[in-house]
C-alpha beads as a LAMMPS data file, in Angstrom:
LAMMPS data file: protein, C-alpha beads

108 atoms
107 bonds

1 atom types
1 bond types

-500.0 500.0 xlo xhi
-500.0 500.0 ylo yhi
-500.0 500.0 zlo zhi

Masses

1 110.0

Atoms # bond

1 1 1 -75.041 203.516 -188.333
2 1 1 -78.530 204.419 -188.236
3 1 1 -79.778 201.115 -189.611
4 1 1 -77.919 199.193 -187.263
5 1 1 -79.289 201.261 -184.381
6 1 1 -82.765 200.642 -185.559
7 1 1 -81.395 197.167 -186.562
8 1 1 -80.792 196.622 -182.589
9 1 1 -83.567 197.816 -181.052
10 1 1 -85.679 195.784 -182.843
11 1 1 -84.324 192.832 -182.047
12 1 1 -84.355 194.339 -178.397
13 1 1 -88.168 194.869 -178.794
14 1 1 -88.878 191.326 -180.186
15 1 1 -86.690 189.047 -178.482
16 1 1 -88.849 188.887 -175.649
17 1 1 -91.824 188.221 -177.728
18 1 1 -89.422 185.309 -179.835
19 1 1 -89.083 183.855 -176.574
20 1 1 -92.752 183.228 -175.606
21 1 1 -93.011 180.879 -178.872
22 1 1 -91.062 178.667 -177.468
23 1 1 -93.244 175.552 -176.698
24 1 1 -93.434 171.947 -177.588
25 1 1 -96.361 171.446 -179.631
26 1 1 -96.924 168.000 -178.486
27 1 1 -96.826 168.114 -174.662
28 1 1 -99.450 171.176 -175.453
29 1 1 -101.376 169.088 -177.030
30 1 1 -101.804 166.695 -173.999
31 1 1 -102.074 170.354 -171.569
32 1 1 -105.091 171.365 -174.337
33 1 1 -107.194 168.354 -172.942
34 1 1 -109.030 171.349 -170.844
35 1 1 -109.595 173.983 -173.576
36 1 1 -111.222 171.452 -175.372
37 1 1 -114.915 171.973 -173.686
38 1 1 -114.717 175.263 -175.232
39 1 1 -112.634 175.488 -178.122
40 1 1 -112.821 172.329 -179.358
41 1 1 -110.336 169.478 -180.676
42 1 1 -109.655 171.492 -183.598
43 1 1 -109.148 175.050 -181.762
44 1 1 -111.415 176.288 -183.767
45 1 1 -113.941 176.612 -180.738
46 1 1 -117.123 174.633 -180.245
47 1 1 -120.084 177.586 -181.081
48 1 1 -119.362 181.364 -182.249
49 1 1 -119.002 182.514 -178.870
50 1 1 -115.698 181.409 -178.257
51 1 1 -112.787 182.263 -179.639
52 1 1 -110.788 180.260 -182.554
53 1 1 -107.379 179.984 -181.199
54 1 1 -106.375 177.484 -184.218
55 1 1 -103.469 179.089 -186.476
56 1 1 -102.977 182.320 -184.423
57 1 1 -99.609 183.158 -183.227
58 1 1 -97.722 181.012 -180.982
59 1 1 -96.473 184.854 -178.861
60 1 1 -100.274 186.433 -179.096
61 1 1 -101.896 182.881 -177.090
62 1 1 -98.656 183.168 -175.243
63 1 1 -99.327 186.541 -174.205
64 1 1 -103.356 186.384 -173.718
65 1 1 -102.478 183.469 -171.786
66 1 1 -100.292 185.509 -168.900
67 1 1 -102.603 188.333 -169.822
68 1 1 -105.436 185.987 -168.187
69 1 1 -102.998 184.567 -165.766
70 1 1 -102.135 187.893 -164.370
71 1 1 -105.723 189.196 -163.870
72 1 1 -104.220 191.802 -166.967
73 1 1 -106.950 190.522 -169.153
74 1 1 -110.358 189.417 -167.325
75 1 1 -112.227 186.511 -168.418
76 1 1 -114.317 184.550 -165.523
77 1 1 -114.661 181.534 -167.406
78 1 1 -111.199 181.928 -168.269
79 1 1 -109.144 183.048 -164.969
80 1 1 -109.702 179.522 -163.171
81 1 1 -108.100 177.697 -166.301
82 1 1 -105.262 179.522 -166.291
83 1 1 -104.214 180.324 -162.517
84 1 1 -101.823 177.574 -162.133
85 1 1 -100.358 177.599 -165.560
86 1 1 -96.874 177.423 -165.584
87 1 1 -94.944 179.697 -168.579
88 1 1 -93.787 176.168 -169.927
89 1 1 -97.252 175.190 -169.753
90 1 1 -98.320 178.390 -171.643
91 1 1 -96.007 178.183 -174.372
92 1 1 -96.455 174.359 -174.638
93 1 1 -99.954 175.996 -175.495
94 1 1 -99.658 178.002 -177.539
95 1 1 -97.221 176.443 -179.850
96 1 1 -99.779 173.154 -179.815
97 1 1 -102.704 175.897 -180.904
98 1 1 -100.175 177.842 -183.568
99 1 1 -99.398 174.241 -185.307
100 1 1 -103.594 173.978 -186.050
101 1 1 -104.338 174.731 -189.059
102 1 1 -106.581 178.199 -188.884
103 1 1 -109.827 179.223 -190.773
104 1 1 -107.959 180.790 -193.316
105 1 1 -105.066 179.074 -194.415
106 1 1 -103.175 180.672 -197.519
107 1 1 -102.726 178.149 -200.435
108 1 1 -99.397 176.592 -201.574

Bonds

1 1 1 2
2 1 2 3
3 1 3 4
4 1 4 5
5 1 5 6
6 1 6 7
7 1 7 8
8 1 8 9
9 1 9 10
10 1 10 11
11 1 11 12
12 1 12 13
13 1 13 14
14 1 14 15
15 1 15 16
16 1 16 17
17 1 17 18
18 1 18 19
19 1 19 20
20 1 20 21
21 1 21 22
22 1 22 23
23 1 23 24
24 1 24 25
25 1 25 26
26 1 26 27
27 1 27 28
28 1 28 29
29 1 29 30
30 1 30 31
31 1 31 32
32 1 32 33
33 1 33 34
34 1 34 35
35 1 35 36
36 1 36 37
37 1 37 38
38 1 38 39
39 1 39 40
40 1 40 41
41 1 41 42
42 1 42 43
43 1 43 44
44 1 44 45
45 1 45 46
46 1 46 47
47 1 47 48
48 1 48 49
49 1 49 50
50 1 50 51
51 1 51 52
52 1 52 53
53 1 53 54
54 1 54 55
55 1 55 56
56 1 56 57
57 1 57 58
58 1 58 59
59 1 59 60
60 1 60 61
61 1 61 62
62 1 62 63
63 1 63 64
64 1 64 65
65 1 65 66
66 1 66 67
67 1 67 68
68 1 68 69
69 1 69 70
70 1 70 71
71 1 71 72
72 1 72 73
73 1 73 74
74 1 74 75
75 1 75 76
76 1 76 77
77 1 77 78
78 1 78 79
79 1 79 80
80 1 80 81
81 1 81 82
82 1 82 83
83 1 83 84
84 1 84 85
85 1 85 86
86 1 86 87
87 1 87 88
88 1 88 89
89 1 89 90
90 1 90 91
91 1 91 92
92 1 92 93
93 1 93 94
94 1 94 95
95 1 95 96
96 1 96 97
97 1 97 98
98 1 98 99
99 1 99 100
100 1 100 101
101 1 101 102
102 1 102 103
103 1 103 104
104 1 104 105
105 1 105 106
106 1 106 107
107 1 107 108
């Protein structure tokens, strides 16, 4: 009983999160033309100073995304980018980003 309590309320606790993965890579990849100043074709971000957003979770860019879009998470360089970003948009976003490959990429 206890397992399937605990069983439950995780999937409670990461449903939500499941959901914000779910983009389309390739219509991201056309939305991306923007982020490109910054971070670069490859997401992997043009100079130090910005952030690599190849290979990291589709829900964490999902959620810094809203995070920005909200004024949650403040980013002046950021906030104009991502004021009239719909959620589709976001997730279309982050799953393009997720697909990249990242800096680290574990062998096969």
């Amino acid at each position: 009983m206890k397992k399937m309590i605990r069983t439950a309320t995780l999937c409670a606790l990461l449903g939500p999160a499941l959901a914000l993965a779910d983009g389309n890579a390739q219509l991201g990849k056309t939305k991306a033309a923007p982020c490109v100043a910054c971070h670069g074709e490859d997401g992997k971000g043009i100079a130090a100073n910005y952030p690599v957003l190849a290979g990291q979770h589709a829900d964490y860019l999902a959620h810094a995304l809203r995070a920005y879009r909200s004024g949650d998470r403040k980013n002046p360089i950021m906030a104009p980018f991502v004021a009239s970003l719909t959620d589709d948009d976001i997730n279309d976003l982050a799953a393009w980003f997720s697909s990249l490959p990242g800096l680290v990429t574990p062998e096969t």
